[in-house]
C-alpha positions in Angstrom: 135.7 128.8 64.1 132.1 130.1 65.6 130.1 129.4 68.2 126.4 128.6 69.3 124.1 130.0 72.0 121.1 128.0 72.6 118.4 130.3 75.4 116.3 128.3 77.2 113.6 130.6 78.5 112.2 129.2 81.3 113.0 129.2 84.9 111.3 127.4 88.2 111.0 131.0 90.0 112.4 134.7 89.3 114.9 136.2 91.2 114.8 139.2 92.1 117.5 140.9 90.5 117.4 139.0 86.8 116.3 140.9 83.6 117.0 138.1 81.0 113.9 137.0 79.3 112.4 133.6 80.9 108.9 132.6 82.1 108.3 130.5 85.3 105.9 128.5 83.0 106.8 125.3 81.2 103.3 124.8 79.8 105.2 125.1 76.5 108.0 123.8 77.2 108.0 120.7 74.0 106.5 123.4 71.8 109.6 125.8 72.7 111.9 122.8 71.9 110.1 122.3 68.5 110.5 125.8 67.6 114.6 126.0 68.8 115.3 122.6 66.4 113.0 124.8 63.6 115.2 127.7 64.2 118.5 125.3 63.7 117.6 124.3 60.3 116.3 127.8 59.5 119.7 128.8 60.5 122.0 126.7 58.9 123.8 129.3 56.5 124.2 132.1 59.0 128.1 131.2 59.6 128.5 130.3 56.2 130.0 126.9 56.5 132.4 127.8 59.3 133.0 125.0 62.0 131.6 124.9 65.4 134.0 125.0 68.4 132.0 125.7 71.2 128.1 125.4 72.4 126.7 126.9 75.2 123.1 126.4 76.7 121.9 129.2 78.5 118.7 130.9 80.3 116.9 130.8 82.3 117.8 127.6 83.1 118.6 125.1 80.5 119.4 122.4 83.4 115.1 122.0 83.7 115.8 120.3 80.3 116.2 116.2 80.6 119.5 114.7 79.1 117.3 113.6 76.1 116.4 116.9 75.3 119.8 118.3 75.7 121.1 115.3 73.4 118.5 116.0 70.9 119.4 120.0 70.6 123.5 118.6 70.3 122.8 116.2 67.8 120.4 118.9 65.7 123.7 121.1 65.9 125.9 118.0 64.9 123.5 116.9 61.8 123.2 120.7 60.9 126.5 122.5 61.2 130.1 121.3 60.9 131.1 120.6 64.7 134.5 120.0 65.9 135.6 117.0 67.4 135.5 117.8 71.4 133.8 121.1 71.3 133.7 122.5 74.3 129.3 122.2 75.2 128.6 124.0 78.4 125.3 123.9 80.4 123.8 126.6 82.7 122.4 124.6 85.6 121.1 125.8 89.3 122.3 123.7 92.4 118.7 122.1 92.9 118.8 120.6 89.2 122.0 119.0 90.0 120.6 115.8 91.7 122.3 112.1 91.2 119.9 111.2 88.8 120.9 114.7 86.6 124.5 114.1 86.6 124.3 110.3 86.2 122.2 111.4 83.3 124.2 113.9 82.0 127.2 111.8 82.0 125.7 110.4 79.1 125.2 113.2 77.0 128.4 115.2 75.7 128.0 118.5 77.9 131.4 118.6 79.2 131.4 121.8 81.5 129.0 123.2 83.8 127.8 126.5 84.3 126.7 126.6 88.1 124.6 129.4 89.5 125.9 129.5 93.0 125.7 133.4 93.7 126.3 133.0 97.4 127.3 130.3 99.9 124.9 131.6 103.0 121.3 131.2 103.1 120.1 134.5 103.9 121.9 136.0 100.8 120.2 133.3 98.4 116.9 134.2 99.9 117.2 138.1 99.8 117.9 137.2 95.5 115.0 134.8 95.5 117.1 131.6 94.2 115.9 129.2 94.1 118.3 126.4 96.0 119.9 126.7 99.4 123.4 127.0 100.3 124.3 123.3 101.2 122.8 122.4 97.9 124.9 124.6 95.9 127.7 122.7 98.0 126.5 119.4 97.6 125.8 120.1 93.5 129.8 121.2 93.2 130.6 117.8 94.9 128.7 115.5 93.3 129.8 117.0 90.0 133.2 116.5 91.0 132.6 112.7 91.7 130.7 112.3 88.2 133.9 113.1 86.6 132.6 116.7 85.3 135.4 118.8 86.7 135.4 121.6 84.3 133.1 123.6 86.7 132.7 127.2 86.7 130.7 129.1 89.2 128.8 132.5 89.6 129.3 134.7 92.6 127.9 138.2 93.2 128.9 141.2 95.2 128.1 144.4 96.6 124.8 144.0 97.8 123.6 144.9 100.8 123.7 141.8 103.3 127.4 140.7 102.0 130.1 142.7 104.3 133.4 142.0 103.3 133.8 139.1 105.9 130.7 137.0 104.2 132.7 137.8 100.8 136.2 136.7 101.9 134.1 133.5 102.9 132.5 132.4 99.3 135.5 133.6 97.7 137.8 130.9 99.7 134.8 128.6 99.5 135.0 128.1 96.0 138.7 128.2 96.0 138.3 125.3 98.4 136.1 123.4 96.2 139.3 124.0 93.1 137.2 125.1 90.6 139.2 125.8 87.4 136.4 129.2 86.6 134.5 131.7 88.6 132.9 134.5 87.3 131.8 137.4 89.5 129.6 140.4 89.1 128.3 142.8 90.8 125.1 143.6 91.7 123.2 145.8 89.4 119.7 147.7 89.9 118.1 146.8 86.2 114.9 148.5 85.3 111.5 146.4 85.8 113.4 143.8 88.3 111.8 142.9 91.2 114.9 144.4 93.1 113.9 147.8 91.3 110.8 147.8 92.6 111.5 147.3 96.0 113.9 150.3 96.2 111.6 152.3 94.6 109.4 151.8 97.4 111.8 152.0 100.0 111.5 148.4 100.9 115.6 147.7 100.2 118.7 149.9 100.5 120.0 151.2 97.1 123.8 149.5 96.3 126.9 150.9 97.2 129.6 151.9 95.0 132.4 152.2 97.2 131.5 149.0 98.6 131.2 146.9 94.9 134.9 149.0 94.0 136.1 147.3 97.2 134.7 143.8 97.1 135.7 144.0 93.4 139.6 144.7 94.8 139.0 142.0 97.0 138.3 139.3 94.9 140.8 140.5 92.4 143.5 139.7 95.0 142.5 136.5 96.6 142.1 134.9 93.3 145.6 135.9 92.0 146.5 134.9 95.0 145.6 131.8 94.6 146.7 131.0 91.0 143.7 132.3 88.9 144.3 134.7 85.7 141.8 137.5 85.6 141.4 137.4 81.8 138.3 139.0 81.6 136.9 141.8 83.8 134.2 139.7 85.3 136.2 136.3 84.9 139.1 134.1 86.5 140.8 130.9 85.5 143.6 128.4 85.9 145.6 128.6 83.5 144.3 127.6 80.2 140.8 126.9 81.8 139.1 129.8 79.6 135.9 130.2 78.6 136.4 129.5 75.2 132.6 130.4 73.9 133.0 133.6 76.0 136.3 134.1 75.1 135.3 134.4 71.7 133.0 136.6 72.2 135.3 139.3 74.0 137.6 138.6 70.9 135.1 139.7 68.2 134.5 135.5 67.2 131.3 134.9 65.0 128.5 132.9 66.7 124.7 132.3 66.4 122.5 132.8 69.0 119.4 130.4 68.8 116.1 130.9 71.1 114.4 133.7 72.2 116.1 137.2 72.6 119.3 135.4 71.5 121.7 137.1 69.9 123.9 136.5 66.9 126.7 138.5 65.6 128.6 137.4 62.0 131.5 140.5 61.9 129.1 142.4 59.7 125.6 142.6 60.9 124.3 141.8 64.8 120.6 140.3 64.7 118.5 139.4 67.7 115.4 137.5 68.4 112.0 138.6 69.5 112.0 138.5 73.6 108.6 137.2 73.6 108.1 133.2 73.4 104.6 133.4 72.4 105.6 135.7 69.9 108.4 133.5 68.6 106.3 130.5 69.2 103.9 131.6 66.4 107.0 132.9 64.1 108.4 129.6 63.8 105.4 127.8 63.1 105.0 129.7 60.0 108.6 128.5 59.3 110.1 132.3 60.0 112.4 133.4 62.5 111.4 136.7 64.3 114.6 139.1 64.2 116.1 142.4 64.3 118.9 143.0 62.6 121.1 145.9 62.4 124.5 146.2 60.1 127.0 147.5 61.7 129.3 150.5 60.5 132.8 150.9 60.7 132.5 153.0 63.8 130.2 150.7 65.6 132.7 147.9 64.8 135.9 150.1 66.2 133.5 150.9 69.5 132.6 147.1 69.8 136.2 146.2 69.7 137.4 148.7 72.4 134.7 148.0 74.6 135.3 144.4 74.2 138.8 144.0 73.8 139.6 145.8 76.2 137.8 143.9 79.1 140.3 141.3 78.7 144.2 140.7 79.9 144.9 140.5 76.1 143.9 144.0 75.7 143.4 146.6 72.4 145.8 145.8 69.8 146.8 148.6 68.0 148.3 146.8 65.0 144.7 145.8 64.6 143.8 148.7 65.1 145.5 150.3 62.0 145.0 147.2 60.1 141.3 147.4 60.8 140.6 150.8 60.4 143.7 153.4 59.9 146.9 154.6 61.1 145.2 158.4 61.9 142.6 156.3 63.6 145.7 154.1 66.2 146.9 157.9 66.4 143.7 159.5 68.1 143.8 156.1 70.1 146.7 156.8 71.3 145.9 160.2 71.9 142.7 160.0 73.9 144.4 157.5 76.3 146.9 159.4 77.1 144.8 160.6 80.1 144.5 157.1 81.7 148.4 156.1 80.9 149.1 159.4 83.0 146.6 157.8 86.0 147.9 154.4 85.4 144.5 153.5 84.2 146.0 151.7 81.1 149.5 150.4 80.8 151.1 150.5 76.8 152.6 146.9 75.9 153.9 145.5 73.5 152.0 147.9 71.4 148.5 146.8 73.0 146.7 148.9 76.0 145.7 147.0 78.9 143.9 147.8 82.0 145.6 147.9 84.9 143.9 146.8 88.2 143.4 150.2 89.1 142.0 150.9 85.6 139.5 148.0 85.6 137.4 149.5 88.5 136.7 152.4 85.4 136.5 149.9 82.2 133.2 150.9 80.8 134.5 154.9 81.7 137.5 154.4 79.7 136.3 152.7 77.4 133.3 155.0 76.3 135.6 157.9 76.5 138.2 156.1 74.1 135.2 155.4 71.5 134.8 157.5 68.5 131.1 159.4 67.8 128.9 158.9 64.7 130.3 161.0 61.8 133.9 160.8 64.0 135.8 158.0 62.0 139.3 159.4 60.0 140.1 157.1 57.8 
């Protein structure tokens, strides 16, 4: 089984804190979508005939698209690869795109889950990130959803910025647990180079974030979610049970999939490839009929870092019969060996012969898991 990523590189406004590649122009909007269905057909022996279990727009915003246009991208997928029957087809959409008309429309296509860019529930917060909707309409979108019969919902929150105390957080969190969405994924708020937000604390203009106050809103939402009957399987994601991601699921688990678009990225177990974060770039490639890539093969240590890092974002954890299946038995041993630091902490717990974070442990996952990664030149077979 594989997957499929579809960007759609436009967006009505920039927020402040984004670095994914978009432009607020759709001037070439139709000429984009001529070049994605190119890139399809360019692409059709990438996953070398394995079926397709899960599709995923994202962005930008791929809810700016019309149902037609959505439909049209599905059915070039459908003609092109070998799709399962029901794959799971998620949409990224913002509140403001979720009108009657959109959902009434969308009912028609086969999009069955929606990807909904909430971020915050109070209006000052949403207009500190520059979004683009307010909160009432992020409320209202859920809703109406709901009523169309699209219930597999998942929505974004962020934390640890400065406006949200702990009070405001403990509000969106039981907001969306209100609403009984199945997924929410949470981040926090990062500083990323060339944003917007950047800028403005590079000038003074806004406060720098707050570690101690992410690690505590990060706790916070850990334990209200549990709480409340969501599995954190995933650092940044919770679900009922069985209400997984399943595109994002297989990426954490090392799953092949093609990423179609812009700057999308692709990944086939051997080689990871990328496209050219330009659209007038990649508008000009694919109208000579070639798709403008990077491409770098991956060696064995890069794949034993990948899985670490990956793996063990997730409650499934690092299995370390794959480990010595994969790689070696010396290399399970030095595994074992350079987490014995973070057992003693109670960082990582050993079971059933897989190490898992432990809620302590995940407020260091990316610490742990670079220091558990092997150097180039450092693989024992």
């Amino acid at each position: 089984m594989a997957g499929i990523y579809i960007h759609i590189p436009f967006c009505k406004q920039a927020c402040h804190y984004c670095d994914f590649h978009f432009s607020t122009s759709l001037k070439y909007k139709d000429e984009m979508l001529t070049a994605i269905h190119k890139e399809i057909t360019l692409q059709k022996s990438y996953l070398e005939n394995q079926k397709i279990e899960t599709i995923y727009f994202g962005g930008g915003t791929p809810s700016l698209l019309s149902a037609d246009e959505i439909s049209l991208l599905i059915a070039k997928i459908q003609t092109t690869f070998e799709v399962i029957n029901h794959p799971e087809i998620t949409l990224e959409a913002n509140p403001d795109d979720l009108n009657i008309e959109k959902l009434k429309d969308l009912r028609n296509t086969e999009v069955n889950r929606l990807s909904i860019g909430v971020q915050s529930f109070f209006d000052e917060d949403l207009k500190w990130m520059n979004r683009a909707h307010y909160a009432n309409e992020a409320e209202s979108a859920i809703k109406r959803a709901q009523d169309f019969g699209l219930e597999n919902i998942t929505i974004d929150l962020i934390y640890g910025y400065p406006l949200l105390n702990d009070d405001k957080w403990k509000q969106n969190i039981s907001k969306a647990i209100d609403f009984q969405i199945p997924h929410i994924s949470s981040y926090s708020m990062t500083v990323e180079p060339q944003t917007a937000l950047a800028s403005f604390i590079d000038k003074g203009k806004q406060k720098q974030m707050d570690e101690a106050q992410s690690a505590n809103q990060f706790q916070i939402l850990i334990e209200e979610l549990i709480s409340n009957g969501f599995e954190h399987y995933e650092i940044s994601n919770f679900a009922k049970p069985n209400q997984y991601s399943k595109h994002n699921t297989n990426y954490w688990r090392g799953i092949n999939y093609l990423g179609i678009g812009p700057s999308a990225h692709s990944f086939n177990g051997e080689t990871r490839q990328w496209n050219v974060a330009n659209n007038a770039k990649y508008l000009a490639e694919l109208l000579k009929g070639k798709i403008p890539f990077e491409l770098e093969k991956l060696s064995l240590e890069n794949k034993y870092n990948e899985y670490i890092m990956t793996s063990l974002r997730t409650q499934w954890g690092v299995d370390l019969f794959k480990i010595e299946q994969d790689f070696s038995e010396r290399q399970k041993k030095n595994l074992l060996a350079a987490a014995e630091e973070y057992l003693g902490k109670d960082w990582l717990a050993l079971a059933d012969d897989k190490l898992v974070l432990t809620i302590k442990g995940k407020l260091y996952a990316d610490k742990i898991a670079s220091e558990l990664f092997i150097t180039e030149n450092g693989f024992q077979e």
